[in-house]
C-alpha positions as CSV (number, residue, x, y, z in Angstrom):
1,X,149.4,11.1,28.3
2,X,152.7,9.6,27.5
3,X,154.3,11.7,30.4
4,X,151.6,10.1,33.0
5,X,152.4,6.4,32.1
6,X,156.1,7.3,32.1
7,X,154.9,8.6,36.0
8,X,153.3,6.2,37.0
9,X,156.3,3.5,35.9
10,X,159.0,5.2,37.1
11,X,157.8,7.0,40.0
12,X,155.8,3.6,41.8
13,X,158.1,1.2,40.5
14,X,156.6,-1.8,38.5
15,X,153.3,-2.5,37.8
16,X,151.4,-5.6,37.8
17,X,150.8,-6.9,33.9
18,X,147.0,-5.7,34.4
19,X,147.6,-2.1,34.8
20,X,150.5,-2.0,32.6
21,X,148.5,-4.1,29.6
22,X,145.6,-0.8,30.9
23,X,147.6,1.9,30.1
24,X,149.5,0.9,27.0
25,X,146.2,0.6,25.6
26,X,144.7,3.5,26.3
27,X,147.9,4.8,24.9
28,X,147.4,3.5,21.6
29,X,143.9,4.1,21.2
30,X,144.7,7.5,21.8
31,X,147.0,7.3,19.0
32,X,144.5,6.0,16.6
33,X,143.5,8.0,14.0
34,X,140.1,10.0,14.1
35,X,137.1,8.5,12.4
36,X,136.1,9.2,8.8
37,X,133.7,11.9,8.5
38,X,130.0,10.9,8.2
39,X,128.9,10.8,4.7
40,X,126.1,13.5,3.3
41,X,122.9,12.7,4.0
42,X,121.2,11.1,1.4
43,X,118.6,12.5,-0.6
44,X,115.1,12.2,1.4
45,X,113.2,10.8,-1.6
46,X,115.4,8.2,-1.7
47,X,115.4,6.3,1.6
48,X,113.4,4.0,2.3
49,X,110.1,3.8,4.1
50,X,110.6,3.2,7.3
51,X,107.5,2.0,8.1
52,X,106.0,-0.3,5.9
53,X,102.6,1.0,6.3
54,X,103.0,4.2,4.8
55,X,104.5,3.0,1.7
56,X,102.0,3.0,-1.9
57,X,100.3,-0.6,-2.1
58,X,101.3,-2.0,-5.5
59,X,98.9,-3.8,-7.5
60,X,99.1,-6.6,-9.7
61,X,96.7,-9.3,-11.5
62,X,95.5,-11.2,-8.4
63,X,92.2,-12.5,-9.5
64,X,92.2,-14.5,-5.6
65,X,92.6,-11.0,-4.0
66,X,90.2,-9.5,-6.2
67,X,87.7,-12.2,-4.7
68,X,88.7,-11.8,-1.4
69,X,88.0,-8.0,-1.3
70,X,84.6,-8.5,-3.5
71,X,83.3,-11.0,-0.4
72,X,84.7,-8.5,2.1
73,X,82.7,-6.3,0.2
74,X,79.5,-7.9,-0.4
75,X,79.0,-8.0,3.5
76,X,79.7,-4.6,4.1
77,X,77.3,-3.5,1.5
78,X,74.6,-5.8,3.3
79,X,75.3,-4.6,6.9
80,X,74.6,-0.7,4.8
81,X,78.7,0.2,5.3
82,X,78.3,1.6,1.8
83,X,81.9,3.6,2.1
84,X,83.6,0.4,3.6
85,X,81.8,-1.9,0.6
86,X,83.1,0.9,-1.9
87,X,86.9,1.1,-0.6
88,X,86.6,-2.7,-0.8
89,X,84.7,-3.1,-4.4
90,X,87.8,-0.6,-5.5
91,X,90.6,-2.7,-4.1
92,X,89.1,-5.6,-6.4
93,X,88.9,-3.8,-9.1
94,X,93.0,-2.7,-8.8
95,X,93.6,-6.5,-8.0
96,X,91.7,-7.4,-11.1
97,X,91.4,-4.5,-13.7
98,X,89.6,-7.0,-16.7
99,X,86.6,-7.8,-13.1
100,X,83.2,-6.7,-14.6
101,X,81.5,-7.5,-11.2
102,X,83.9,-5.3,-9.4
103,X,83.4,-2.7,-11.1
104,X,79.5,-3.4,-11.0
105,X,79.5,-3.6,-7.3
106,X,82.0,0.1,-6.6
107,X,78.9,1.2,-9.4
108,X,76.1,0.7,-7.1
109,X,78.4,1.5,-3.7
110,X,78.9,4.7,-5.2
111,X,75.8,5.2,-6.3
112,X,73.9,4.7,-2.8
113,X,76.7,6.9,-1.4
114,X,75.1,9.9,-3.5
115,X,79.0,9.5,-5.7
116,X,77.3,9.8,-9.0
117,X,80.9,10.5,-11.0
118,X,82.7,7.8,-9.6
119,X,79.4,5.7,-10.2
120,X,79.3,6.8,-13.8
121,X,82.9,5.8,-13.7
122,X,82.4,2.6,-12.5
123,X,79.4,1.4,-14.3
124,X,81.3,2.5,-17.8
125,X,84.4,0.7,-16.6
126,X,81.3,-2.0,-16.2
127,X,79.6,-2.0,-19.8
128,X,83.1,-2.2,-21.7
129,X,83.8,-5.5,-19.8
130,X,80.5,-6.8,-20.0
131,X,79.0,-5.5,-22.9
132,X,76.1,-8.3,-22.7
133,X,75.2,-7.4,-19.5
134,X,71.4,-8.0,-18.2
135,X,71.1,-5.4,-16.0
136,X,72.8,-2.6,-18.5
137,X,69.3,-1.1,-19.3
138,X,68.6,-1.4,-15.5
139,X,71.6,0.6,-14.4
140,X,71.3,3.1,-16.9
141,X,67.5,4.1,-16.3
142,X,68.6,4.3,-12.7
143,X,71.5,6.6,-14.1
144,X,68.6,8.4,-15.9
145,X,67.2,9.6,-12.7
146,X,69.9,11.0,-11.1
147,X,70.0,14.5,-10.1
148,X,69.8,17.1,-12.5
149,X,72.6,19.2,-10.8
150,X,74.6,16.3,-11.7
151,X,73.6,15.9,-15.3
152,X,74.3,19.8,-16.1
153,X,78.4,19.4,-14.0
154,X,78.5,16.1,-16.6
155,X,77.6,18.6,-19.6
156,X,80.3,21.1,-19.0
């Protein structure tokens, strides 16, 4: 490189400020020392989510939330989108752990979705936060009835 500027000076005589200013930088850029290999890749379970979407949803104590998904809810259940009522009826209760209509309402989601453990589940989540609840005796006659085939799974 050095012999080609040297060339190009000597051999065409001067050259205007531009070029020279041109090749005395490309000169020293050549000169410059090579980049500092790229560091190891970190490891994959610790970078972060790239898209925010797929990340877990943490939960806290939002009581407003809890309401929020509990109305959402509500008017699934009464348009019969039992699964949409239950997803929402289970986001409440992960909002609001200590919500004994939350966990009521998953209860009876489940139950109309033929999801007699989760049901169970729910409506025992239900008596030990409400333990003078009206409709207790209510539920658990309905709970009564349920299949046999479940009853004997529930036994083992």
């Amino acid at each position: 490189m050095g012999e080609l500027i040297y060339n190009l000076i000597v051999a065409r005589g001067p050259l205007p400020p531009v070029f020279a200013a041109l090749f005395f930088g490309l000169l020293v850029h050549a000169q410059e020392p090579a980049a500092p290999p790229p560091s190891p890749a970190p490891n994959p379970q610790e970078l972060p989510e790239e898209d925010e979407s797929l990340q877990p949803k943490t939960y806290s104590l939002n009581p407003v939330e809890s309401a929020r998904d509990i109305n959402v809810g509500n008017q699934y259940f009464k348009k019969g989108n039992y699964r949409a009522a239950a997803n929402r009826f289970k986001e409440a209760t992960l909002w609001d752990p200590g919500s004994a209509e939350a966990f009521a309402k998953l209860g009876e989601a489940s139950e109309r979705l033929h999801d007699y453990a989760a049901a169970r589940d729910a409506y025992t989540k239900y008596f030990e936060l409400a333990k003078d609840a009206k409709d207790a005796e209510a539920i658990k006659k309905r709970m009564a009835k349920w299949p046999k085939s479940y009853a004997e799974k529930q036994r083992k």
